[in-house]
C-alpha positions in Angstrom: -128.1 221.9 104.9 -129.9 225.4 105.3 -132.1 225.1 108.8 -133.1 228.9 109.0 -132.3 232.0 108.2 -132.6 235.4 109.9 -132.0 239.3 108.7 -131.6 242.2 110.8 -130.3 245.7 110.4 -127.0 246.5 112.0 -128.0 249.6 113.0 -130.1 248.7 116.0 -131.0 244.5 115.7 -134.4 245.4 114.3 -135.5 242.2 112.6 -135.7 242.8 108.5 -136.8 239.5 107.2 -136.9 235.6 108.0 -136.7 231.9 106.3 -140.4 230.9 107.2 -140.4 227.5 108.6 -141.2 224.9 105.7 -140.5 221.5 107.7 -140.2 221.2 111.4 -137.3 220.0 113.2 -137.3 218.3 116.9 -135.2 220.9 119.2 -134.5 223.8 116.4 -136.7 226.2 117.9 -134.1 226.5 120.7 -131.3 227.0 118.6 -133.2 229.9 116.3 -133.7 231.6 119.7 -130.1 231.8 120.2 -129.3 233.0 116.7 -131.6 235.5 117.1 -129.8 236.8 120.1 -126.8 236.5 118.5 -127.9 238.5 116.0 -129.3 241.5 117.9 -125.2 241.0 119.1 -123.7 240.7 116.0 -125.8 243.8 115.0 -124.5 246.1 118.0 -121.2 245.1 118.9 -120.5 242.8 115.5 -117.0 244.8 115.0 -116.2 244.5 118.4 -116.5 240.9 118.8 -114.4 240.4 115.8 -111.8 242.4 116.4 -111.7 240.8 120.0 -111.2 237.2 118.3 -108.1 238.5 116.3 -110.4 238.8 112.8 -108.5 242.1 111.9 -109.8 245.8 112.9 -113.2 246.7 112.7 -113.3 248.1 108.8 -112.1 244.7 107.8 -114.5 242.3 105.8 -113.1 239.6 108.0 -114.9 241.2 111.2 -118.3 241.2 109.0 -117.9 237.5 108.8 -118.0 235.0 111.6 -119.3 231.3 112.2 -120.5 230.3 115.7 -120.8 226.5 116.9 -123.6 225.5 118.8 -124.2 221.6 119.7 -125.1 220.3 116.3 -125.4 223.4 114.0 -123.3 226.0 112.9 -124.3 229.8 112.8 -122.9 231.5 110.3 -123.5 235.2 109.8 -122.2 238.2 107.1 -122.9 242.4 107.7 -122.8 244.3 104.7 -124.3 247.4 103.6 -126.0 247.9 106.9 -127.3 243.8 107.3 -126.5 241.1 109.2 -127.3 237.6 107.3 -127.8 234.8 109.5 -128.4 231.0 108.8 -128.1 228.0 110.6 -126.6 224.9 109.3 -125.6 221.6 109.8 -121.9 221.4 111.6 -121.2 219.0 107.7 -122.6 221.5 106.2 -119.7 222.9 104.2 -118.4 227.1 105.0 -118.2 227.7 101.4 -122.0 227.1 101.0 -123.1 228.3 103.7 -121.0 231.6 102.8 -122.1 231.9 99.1 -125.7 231.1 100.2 -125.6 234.4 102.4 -123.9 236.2 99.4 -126.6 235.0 97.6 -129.2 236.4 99.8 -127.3 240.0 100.3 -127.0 240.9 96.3 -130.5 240.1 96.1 -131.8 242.0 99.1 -129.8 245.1 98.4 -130.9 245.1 95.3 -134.4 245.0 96.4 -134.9 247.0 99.2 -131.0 248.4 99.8 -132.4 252.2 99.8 -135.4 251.3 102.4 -133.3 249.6 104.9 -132.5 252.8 107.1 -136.2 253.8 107.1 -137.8 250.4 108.1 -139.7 251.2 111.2 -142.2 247.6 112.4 -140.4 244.4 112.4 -140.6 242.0 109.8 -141.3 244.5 106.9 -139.4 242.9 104.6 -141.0 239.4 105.3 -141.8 239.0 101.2 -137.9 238.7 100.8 -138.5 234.4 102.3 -139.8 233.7 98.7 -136.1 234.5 97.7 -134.7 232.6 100.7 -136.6 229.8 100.0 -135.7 229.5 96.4 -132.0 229.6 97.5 -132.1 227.1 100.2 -133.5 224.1 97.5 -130.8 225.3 95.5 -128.3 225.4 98.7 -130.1 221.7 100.2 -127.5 219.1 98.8 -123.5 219.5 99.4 -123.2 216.7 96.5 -125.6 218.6 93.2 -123.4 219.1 90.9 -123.8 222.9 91.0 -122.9 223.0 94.8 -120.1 221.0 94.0 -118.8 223.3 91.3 -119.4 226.1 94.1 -117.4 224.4 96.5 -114.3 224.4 93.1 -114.8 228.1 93.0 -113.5 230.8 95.5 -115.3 232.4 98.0 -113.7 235.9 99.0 -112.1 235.2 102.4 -114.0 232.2 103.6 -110.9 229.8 104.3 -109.6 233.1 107.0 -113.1 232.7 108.8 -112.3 231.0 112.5 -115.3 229.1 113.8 -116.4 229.8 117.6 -118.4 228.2 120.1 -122.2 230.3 121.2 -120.9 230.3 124.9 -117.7 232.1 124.1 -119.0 234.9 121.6 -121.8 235.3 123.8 -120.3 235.8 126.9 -117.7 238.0 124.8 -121.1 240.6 124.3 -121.9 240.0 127.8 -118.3 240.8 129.1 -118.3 243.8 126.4 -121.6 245.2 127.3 -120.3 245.6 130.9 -117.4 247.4 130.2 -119.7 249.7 128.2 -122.0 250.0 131.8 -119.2 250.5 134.0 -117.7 253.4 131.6 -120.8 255.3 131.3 -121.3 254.8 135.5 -117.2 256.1 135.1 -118.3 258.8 133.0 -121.4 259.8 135.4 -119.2 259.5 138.6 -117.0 261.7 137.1 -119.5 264.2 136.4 -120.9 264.0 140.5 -117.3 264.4 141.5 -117.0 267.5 139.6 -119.9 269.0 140.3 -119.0 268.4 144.4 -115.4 269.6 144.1 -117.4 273.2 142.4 -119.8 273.2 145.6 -116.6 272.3 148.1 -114.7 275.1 146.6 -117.3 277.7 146.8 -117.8 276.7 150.4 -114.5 277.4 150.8 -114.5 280.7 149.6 -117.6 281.3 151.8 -116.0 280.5 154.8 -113.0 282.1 153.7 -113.9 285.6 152.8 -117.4 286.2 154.2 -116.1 286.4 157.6 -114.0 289.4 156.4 -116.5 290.7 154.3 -118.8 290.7 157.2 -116.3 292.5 159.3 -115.2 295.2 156.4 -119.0 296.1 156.7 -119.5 296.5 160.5 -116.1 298.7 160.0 -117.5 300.9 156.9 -121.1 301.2 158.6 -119.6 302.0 162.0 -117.3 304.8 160.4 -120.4 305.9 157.9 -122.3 306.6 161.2 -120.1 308.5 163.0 -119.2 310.7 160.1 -122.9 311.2 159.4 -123.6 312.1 163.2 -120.6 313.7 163.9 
């Protein structure tokens, strides 16, 4: 079943809305701490890492879509229309559900505050939207309710092409792509010291070059001024 559910903007990770808590779980809290990284991931690099796992290029709806193992639960997340969707599941828990609980959760949020997403500025501003998450998740709970199961008959837009990956893999994929981002800007900044040298080195040059004769050329003109002047 639905254990939590998390929304951010994929502009920046800012955190949009969140399932509240309405029964605890021994050992959750760890795992929402990790979705929640993941998610500030997702939201920054999200068609990065799924174009890095062979999901298709970047403008695919495939890269908006991943699920993520991690010991007993499964994260699975959907960006679209400038949102990631997060919720955390049961590994039993079946994709299909899980997937048409987030698509649940997007239509109604767009519809809702799809034209205040860009301009939210404080955390948690949309933290009205869990009366709608909640409502979903007892609707979501149980795999065997006859509406789930006619769900799990229908077809859910490319949920069978979804791969499932483990936390430690897609998380040290945003590690290894963040440092590739570092060492290009220290690239980039190198590059712009070298520069900047090779100018200063070639003036020098030219110094050292023609001052010398310049200096010369002058003692020569001065000299010939004066004795034209005095004589």
């Amino acid at each position: 079943m639905v254990k939590a559910t998390l929304l951010a903007r994929a502009a920046d990770g800012l955190p949009l809305a969140e399932g509240l808590d309405t029964e605890k779980e021994a050992g959750l809290d760890v795992y929402k701490q990790q979705a929640k990284q993941l998610c500030r991931q997702l939201a920054t690099q999200g068609p990065a890492i799924g174009s890095a796992y062979g999901q298709g290029p970047p403008s695919s709806s495939s890269a908006s879509r991943m699920s993520v193992e991690s010991g007993p639960y499964v994260f699975h997340s959907l960006i679209e229309c400038g949102v990631v969707y997060m919720t955390i599941c049961n590994k039993a828990y079946p994709k299909k559900l899980a997937f048409g609980f987030l698509e649940e959760l997007q239509k109604e949020f767009n519809r809702q505050f799809g034209d205040q997403i860009e301009t939210a500025s404080r955390p948690y501003a949309f933290v009205k939207f869990d009366t709608f998450i909640q409502r979903m998740k007892k609707q979501y709970a149980d795999a065997r309710a006859q509406r789930n199961l006619d769900r799990l008959q229908a077809e859910l837009s490319e949920v069978h092409s979804i791969m499932t990956r483990n936390i430690s893999d897609v998380l040290g994929q945003g590690e290894r792509l963040e440092r590739v981002s570092a060492m290009s800007s220290n690239l980039a900044m190198e590059s712009k010291r070298y520069a900047k040298k090779a100018q200063a080195l070639s003036r020098q040059a030219l110094m050292k070059k023609y001052v010398p004769i310049a200096v010369v050329g002058g003692i020569v003109f001065f000299t010939l001024l004066f004795r034209w002047y005095f004589y």
